[in-house]
PDB file of the backbone (N, CA, C, O) and the ligand in Angstrom, with CONECT records:
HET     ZN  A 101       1
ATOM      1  N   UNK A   1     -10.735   2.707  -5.393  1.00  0.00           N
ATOM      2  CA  UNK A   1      -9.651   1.806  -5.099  1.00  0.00           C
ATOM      3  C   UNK A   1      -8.338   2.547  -5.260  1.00  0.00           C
ATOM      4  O   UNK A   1      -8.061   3.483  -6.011  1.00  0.00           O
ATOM      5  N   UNK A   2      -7.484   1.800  -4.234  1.00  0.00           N
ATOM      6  CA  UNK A   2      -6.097   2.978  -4.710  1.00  0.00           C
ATOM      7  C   UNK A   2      -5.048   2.215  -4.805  1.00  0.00           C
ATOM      8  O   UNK A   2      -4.991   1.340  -3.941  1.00  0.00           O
ATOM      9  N   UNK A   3      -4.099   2.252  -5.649  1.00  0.00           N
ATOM     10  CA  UNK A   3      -2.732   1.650  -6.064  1.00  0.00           C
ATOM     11  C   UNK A   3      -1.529   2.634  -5.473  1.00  0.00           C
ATOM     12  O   UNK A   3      -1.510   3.847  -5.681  1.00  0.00           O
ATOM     13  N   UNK A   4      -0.651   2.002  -4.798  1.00  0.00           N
ATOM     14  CA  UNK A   4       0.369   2.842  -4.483  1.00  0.00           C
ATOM     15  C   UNK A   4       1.723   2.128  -5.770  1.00  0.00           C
ATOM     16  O   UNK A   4       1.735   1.248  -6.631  1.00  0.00           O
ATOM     17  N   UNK A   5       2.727   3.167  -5.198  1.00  0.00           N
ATOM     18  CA  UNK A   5       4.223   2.562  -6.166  1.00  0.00           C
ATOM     19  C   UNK A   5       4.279   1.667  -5.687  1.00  0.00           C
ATOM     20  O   UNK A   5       3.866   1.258  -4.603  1.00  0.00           O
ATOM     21  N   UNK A   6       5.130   1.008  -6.934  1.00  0.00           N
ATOM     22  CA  UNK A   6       5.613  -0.477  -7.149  1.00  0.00           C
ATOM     23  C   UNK A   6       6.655  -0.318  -5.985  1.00  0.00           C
ATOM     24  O   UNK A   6       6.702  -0.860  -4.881  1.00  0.00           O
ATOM     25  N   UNK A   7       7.455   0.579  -6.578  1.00  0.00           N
ATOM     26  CA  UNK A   7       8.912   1.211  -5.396  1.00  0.00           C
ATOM     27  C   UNK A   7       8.880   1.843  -4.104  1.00  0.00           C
ATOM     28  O   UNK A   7       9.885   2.140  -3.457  1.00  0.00           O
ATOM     29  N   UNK A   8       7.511   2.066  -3.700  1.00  0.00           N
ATOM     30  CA  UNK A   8       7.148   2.914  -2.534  1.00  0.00           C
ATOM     31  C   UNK A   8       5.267   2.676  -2.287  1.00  0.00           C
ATOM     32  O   UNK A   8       4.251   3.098  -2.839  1.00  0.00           O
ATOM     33  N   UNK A   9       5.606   1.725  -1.094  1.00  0.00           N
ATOM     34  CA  UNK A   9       4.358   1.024  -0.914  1.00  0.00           C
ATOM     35  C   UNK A   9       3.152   2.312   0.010  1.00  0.00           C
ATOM     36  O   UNK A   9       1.962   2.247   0.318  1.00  0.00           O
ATOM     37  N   UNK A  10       4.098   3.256   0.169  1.00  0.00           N
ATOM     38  CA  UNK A  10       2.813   4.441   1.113  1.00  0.00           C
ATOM     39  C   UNK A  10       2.870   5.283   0.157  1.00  0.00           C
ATOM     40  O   UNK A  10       2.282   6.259   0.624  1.00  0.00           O
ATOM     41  N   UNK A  11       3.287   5.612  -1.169  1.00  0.00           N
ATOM     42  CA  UNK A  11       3.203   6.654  -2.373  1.00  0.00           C
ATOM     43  C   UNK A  11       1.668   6.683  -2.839  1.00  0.00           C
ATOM     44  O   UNK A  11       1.361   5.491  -2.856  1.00  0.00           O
ATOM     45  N   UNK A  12       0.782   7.271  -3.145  1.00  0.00           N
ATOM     46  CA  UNK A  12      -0.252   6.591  -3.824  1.00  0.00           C
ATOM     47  C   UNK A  12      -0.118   7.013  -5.365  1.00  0.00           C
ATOM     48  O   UNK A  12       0.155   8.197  -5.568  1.00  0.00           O
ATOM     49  N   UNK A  13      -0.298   6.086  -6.581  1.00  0.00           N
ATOM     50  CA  UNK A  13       0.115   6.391  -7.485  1.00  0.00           C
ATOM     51  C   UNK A  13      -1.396   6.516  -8.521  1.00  0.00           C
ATOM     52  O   UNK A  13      -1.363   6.820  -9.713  1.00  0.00           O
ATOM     53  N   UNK A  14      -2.575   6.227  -7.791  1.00  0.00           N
ATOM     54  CA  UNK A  14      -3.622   6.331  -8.619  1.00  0.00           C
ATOM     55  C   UNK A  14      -4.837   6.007  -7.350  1.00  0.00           C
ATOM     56  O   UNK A  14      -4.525   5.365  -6.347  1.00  0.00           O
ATOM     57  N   UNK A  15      -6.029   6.469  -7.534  1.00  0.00           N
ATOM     58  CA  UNK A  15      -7.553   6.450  -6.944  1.00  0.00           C
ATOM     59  C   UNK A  15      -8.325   6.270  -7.815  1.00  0.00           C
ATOM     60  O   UNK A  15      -8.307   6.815  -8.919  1.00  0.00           O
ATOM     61  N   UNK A  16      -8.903   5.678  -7.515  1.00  0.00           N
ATOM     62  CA  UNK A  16     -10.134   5.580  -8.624  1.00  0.00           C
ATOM     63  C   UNK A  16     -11.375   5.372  -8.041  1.00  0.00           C
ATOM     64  O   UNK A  16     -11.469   4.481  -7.196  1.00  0.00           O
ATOM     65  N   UNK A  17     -12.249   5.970  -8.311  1.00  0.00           N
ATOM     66  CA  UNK A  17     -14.044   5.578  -8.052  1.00  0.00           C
ATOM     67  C   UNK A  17     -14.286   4.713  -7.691  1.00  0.00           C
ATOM     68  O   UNK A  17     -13.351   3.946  -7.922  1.00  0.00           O
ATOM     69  N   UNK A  18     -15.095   4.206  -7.160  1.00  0.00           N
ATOM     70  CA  UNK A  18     -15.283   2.685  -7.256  1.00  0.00           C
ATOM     71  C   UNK A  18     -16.626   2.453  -7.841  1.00  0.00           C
ATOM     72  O   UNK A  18     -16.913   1.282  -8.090  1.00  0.00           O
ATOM     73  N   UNK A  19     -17.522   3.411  -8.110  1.00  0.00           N
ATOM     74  CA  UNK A  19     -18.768   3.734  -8.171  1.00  0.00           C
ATOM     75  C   UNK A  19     -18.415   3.911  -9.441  1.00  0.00           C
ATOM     76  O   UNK A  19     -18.845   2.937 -10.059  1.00  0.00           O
ATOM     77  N   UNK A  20     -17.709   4.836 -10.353  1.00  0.00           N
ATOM     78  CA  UNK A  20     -18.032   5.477 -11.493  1.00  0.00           C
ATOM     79  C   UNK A  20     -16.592   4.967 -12.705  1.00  0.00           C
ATOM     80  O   UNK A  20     -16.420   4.989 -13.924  1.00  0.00           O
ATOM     81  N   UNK A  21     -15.978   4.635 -11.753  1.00  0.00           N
ATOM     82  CA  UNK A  21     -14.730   4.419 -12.546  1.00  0.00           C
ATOM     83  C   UNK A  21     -13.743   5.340 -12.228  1.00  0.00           C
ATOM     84  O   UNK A  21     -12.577   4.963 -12.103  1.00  0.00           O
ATOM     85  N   UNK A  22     -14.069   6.520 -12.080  1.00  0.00           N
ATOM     86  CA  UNK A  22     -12.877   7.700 -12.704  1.00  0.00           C
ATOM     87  C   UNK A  22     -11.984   7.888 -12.120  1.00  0.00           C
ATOM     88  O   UNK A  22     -12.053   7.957 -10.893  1.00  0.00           O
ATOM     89  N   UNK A  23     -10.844   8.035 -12.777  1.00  0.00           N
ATOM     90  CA  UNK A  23      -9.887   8.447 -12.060  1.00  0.00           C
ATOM     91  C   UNK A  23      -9.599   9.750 -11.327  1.00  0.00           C
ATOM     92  O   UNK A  23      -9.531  10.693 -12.115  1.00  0.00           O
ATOM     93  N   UNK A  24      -9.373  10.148  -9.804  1.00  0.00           N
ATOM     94  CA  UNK A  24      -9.401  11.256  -9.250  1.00  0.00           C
ATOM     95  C   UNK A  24      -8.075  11.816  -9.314  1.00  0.00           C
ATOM     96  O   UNK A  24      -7.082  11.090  -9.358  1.00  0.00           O
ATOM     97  N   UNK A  25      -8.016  12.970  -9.320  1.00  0.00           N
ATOM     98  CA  UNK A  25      -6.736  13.864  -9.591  1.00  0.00           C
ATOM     99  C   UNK A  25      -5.948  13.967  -8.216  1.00  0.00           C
ATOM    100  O   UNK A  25      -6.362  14.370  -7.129  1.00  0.00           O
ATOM    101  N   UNK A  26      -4.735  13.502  -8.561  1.00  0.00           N
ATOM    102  CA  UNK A  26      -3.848  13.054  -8.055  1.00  0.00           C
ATOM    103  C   UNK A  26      -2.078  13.826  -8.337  1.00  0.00           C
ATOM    104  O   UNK A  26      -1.320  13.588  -9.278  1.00  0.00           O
ATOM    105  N   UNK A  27      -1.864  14.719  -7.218  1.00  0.00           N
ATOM    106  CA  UNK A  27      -0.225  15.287  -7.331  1.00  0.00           C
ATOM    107  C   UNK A  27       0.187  15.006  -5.750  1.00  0.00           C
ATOM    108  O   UNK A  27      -0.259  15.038  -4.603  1.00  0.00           O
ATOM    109  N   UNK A  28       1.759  14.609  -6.797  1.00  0.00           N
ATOM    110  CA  UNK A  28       2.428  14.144  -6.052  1.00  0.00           C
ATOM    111  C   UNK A  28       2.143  12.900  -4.699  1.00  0.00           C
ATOM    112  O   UNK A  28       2.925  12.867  -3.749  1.00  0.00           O
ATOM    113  N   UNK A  29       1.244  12.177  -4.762  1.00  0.00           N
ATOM    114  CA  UNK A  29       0.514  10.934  -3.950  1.00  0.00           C
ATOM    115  C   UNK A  29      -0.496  11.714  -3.483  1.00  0.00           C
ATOM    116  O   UNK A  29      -1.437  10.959  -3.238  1.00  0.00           O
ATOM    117  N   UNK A  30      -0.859  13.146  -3.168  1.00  0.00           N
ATOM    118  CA  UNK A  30      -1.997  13.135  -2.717  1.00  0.00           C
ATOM    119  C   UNK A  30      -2.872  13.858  -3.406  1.00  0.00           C
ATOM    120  O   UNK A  30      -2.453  14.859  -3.987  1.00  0.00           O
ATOM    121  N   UNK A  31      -4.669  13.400  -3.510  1.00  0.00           N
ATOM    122  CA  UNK A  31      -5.634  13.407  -3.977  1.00  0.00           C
ATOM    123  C   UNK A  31      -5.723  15.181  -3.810  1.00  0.00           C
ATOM    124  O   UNK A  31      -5.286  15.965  -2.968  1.00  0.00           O
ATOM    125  N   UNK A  32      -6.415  15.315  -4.900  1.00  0.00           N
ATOM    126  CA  UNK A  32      -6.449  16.907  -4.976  1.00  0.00           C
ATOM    127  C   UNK A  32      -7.838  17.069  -5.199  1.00  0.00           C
ATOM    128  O   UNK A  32      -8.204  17.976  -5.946  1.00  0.00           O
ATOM    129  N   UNK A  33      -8.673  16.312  -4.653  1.00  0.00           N
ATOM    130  CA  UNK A  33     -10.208  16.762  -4.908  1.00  0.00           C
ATOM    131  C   UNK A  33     -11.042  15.881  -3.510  1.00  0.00           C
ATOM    132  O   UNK A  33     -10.467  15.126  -2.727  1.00  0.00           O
ATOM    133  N   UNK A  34     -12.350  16.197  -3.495  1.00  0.00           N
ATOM    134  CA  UNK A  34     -13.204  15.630  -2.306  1.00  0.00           C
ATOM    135  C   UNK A  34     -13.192  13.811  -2.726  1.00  0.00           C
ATOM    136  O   UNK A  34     -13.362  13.383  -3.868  1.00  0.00           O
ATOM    137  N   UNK A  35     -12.970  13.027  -1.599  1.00  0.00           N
ATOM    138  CA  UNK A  35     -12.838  11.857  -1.583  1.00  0.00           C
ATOM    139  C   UNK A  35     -12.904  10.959  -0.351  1.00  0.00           C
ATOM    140  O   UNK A  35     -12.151  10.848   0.616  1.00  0.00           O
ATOM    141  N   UNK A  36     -14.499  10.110  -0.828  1.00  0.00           N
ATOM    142  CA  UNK A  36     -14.381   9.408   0.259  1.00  0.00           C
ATOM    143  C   UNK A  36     -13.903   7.649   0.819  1.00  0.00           C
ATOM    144  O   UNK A  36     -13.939   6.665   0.081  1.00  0.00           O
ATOM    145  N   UNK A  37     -13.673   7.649   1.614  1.00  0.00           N
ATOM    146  CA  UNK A  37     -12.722   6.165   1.940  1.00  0.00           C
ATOM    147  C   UNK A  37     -13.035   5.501   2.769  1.00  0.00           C
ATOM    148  O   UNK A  37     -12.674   5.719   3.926  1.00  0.00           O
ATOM    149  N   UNK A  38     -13.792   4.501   2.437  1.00  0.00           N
ATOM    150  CA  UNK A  38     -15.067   3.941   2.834  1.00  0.00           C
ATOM    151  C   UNK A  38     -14.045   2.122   3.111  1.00  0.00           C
ATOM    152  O   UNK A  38     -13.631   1.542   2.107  1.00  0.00           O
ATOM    153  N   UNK A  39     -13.793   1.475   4.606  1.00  0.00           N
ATOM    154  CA  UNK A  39     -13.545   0.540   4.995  1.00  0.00           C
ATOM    155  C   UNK A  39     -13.782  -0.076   6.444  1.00  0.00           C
ATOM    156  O   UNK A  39     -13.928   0.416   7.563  1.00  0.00           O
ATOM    157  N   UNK A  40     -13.764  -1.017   6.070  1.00  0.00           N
ATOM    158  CA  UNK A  40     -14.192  -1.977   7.330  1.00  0.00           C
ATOM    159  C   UNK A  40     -13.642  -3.672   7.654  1.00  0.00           C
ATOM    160  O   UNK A  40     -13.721  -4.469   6.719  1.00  0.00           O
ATOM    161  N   UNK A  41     -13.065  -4.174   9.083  1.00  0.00           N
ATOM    162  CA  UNK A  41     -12.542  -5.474   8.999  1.00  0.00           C
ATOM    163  C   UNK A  41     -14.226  -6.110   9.370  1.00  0.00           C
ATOM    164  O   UNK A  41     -14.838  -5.664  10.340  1.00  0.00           O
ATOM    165  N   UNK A  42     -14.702  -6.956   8.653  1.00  0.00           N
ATOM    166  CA  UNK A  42     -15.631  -7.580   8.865  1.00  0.00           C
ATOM    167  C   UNK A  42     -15.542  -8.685   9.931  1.00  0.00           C
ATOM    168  O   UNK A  42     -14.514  -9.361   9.955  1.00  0.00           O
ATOM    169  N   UNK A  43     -16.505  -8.926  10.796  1.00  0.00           N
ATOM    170  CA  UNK A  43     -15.969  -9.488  12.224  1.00  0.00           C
ATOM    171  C   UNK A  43     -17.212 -11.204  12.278  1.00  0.00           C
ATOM    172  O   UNK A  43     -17.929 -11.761  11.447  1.00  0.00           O
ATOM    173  N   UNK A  44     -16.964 -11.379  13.289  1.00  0.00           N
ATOM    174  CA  UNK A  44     -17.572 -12.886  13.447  1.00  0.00           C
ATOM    175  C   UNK A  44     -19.031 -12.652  13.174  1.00  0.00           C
ATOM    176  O   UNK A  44     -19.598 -13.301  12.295  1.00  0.00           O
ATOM    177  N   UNK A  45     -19.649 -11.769  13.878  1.00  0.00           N
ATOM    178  CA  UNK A  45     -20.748 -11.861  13.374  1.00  0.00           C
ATOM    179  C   UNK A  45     -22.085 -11.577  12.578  1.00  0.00           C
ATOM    180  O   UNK A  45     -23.304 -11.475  12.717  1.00  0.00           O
ATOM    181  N   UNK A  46     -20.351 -11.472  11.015  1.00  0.00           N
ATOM    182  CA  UNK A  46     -20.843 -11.177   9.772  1.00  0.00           C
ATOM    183  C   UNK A  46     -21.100 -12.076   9.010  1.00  0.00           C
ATOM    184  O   UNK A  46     -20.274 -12.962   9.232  1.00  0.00           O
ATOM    185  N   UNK A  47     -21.868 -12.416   8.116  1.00  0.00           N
ATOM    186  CA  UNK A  47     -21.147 -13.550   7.170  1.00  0.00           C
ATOM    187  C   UNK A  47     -20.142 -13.461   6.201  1.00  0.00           C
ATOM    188  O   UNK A  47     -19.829 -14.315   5.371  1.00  0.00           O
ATOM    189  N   UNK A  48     -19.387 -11.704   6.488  1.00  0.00           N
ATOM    190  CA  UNK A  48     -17.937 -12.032   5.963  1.00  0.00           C
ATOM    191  C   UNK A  48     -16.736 -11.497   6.890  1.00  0.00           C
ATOM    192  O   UNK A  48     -16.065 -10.465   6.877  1.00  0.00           O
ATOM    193  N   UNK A  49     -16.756 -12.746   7.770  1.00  0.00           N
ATOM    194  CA  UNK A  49     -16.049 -12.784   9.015  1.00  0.00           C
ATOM    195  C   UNK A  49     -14.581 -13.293   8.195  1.00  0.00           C
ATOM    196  O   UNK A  49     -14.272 -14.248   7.482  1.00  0.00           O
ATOM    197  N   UNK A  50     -13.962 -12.208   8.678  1.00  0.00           N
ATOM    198  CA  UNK A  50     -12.140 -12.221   8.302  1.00  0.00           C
ATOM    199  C   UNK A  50     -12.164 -11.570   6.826  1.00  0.00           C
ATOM    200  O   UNK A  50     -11.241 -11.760   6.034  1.00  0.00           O
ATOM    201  N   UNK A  51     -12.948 -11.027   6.616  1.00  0.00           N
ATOM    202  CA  UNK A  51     -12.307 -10.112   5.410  1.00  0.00           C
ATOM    203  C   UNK A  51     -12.719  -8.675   5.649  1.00  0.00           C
ATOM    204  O   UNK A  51     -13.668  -8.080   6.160  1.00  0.00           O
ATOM    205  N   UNK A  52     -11.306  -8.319   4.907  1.00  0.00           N
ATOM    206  CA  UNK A  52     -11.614  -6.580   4.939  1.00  0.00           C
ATOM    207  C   UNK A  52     -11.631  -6.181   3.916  1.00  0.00           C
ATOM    208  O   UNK A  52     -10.776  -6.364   3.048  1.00  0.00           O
ATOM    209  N   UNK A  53     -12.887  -5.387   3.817  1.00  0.00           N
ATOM    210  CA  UNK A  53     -13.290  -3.998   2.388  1.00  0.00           C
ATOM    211  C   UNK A  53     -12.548  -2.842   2.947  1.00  0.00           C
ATOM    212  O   UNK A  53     -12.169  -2.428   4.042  1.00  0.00           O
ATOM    213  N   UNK A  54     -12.502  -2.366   1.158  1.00  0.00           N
ATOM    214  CA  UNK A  54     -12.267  -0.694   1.028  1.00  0.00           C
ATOM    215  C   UNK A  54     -12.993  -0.443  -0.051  1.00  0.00           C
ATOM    216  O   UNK A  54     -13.551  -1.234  -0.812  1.00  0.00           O
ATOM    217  N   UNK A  55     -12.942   0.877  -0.066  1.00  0.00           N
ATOM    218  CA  UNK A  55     -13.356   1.706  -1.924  1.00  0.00           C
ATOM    219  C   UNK A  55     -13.182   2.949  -1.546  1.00  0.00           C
ATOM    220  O   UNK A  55     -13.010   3.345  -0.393  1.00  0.00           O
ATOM    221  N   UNK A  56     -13.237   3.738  -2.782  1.00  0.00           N
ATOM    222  CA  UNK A  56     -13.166   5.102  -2.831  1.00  0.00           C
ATOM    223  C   UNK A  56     -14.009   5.490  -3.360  1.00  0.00           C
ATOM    224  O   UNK A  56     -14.190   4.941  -4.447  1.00  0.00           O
ATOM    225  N   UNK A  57     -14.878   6.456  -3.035  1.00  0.00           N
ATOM    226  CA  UNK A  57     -15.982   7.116  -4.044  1.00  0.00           C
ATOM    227  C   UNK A  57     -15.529   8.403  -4.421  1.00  0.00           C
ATOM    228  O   UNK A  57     -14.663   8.781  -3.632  1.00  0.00           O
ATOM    229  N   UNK A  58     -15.784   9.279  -5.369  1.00  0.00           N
ATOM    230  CA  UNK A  58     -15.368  10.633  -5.510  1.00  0.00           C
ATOM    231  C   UNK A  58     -16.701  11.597  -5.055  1.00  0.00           C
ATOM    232  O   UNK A  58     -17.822  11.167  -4.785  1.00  0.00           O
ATOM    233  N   UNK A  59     -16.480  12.312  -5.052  1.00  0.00           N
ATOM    234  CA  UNK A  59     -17.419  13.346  -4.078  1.00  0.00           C
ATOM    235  C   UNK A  59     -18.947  13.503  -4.517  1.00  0.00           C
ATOM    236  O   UNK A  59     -19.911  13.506  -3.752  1.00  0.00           O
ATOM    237  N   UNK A  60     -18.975  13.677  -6.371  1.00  0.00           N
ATOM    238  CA  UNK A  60     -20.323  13.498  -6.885  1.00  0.00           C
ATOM    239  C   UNK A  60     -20.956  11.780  -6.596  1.00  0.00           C
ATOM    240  O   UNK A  60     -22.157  11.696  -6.342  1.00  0.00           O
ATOM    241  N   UNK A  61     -20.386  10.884  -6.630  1.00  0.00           N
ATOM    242  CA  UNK A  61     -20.940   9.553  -6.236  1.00  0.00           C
ATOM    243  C   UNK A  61     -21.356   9.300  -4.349  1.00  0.00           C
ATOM    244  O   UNK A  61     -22.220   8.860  -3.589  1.00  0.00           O
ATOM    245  N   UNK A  62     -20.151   9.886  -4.388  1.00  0.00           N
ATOM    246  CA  UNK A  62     -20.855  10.355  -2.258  1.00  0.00           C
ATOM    247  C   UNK A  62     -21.834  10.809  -2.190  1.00  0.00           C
ATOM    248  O   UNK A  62     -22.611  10.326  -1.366  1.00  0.00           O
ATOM    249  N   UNK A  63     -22.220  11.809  -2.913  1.00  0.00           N
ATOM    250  CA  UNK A  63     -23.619  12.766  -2.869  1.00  0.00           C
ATOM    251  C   UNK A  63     -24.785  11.410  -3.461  1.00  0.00           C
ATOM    252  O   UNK A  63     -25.726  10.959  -2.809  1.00  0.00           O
ATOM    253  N   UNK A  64     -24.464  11.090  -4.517  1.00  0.00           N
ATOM    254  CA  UNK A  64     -25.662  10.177  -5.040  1.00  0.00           C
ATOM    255  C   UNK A  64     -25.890   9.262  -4.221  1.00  0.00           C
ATOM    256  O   UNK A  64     -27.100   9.069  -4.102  1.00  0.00           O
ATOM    257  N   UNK A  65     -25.004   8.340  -3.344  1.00  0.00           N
ATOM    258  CA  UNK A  65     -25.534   7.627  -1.970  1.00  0.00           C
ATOM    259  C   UNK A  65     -25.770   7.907  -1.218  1.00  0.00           C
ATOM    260  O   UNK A  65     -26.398   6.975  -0.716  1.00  0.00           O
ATOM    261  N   UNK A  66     -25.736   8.960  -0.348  1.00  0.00           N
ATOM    262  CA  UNK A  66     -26.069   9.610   0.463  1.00  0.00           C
ATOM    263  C   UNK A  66     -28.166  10.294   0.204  1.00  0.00           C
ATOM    264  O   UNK A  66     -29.013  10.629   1.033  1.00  0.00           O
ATOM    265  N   UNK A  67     -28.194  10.203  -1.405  1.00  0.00           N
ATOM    266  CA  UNK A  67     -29.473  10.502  -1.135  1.00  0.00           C
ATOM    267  C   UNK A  67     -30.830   9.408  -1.375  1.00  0.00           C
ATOM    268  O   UNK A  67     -32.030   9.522  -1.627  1.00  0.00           O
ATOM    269  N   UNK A  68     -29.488   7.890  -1.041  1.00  0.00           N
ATOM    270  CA  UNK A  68     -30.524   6.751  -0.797  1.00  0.00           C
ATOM    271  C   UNK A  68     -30.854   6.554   0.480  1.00  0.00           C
ATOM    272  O   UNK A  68     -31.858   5.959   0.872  1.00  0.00           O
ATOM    273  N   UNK A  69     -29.763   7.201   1.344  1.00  0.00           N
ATOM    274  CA  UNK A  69     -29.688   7.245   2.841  1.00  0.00           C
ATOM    275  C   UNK A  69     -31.524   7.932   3.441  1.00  0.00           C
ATOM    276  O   UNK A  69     -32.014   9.047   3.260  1.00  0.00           O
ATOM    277  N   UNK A  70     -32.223   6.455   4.306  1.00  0.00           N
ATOM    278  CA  UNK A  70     -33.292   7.257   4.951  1.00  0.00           C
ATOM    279  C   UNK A  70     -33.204   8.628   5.946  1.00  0.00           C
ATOM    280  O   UNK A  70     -33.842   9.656   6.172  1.00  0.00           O
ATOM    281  N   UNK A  71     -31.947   7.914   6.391  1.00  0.00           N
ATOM    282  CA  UNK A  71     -31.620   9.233   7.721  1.00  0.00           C
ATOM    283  C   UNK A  71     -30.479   9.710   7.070  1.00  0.00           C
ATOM    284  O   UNK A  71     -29.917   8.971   6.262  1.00  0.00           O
ATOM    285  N   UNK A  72     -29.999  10.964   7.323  1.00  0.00           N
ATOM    286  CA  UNK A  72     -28.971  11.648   6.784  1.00  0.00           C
ATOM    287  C   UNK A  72     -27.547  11.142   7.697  1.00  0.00           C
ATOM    288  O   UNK A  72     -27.467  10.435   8.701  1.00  0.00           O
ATOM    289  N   UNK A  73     -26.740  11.668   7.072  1.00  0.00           N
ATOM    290  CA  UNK A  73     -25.251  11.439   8.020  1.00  0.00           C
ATOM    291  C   UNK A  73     -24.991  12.045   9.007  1.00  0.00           C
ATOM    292  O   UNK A  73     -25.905  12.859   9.137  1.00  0.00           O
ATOM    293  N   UNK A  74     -24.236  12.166   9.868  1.00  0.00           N
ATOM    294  CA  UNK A  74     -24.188  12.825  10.822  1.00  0.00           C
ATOM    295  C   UNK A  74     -23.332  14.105  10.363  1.00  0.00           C
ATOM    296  O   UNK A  74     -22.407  13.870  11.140  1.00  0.00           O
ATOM    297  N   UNK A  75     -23.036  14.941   9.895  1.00  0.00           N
ATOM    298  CA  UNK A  75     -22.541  16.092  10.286  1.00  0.00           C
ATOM    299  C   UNK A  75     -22.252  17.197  10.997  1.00  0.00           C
ATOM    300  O   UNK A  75     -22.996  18.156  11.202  1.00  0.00           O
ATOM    301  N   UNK A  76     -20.701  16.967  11.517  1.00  0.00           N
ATOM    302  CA  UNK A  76     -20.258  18.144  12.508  1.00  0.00           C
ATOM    303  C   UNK A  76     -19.082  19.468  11.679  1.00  0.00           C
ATOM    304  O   UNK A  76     -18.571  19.440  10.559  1.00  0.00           O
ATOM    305  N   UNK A  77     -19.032  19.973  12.208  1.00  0.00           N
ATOM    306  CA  UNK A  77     -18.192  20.849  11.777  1.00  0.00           C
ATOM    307  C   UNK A  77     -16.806  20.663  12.367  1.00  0.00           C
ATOM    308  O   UNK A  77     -16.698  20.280  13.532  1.00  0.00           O
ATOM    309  N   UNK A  78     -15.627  20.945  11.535  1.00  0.00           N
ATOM    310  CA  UNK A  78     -14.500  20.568  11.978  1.00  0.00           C
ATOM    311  C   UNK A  78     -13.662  21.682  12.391  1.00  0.00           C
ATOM    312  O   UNK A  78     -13.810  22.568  11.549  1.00  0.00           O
ATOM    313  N   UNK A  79     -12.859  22.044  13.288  1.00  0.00           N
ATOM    314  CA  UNK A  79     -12.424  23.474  13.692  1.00  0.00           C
ATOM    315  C   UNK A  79     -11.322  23.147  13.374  1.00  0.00           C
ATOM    316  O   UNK A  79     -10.662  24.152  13.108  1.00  0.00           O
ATOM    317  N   UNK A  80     -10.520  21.837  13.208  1.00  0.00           N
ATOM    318  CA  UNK A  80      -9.248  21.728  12.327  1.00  0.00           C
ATOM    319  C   UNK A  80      -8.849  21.400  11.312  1.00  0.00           C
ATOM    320  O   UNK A  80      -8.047  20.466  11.346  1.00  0.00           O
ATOM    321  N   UNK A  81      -9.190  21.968   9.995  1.00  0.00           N
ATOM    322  CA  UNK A  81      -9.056  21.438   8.770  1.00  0.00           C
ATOM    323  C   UNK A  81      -7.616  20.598   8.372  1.00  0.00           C
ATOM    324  O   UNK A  81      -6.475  21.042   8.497  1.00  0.00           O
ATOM    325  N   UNK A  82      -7.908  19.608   7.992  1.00  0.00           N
ATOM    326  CA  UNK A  82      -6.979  18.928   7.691  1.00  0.00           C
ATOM    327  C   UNK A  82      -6.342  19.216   6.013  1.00  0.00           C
ATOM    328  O   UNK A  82      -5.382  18.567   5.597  1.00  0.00           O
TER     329      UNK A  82
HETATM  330 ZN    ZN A 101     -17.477   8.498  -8.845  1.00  0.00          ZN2+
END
């Protein structure tokens, strides 16, 4: 989950796990470690039509779901690192 400033609503002022708790390391608003950001607007024919999720997992909790996954993720390689 992530909290931005009180004073600056696109600052991010904290991340946290959503899985483990922890807080991820964080300079100057942006995350300084592997982090994933996991959301979706849930649509009509969900039964949670009109709401939207988020969370954050940190990179060791990504790995631990990923190896409940029957099929693996898709992985490509990226030629533009962000
Ligand atoms: Zn975690």
């Amino acid at each position: 989950m992530r909290q931005y400033l009180e004073q600056d609503k696109n600052t991010l002022e904290k991340v946290i796990c959503n899985y483990c708790g922890r807080e991820l390391k964080l300079k100057n608003g942006i995350v300084q470690e592997g982090v994933f950001r996991g959301e979706t607007h849930w649509g009509y024919f969900s039964s949670r039509d009109g709401e939207y999720h988020s969370f954050d997992l940190c990179e060791k909790c990504y790995e631990h779901l990923l190896e409940m996954f029957k099929i693996p993720v898709t992985v490509e390689e990226e030629t533009e690192l962000l």
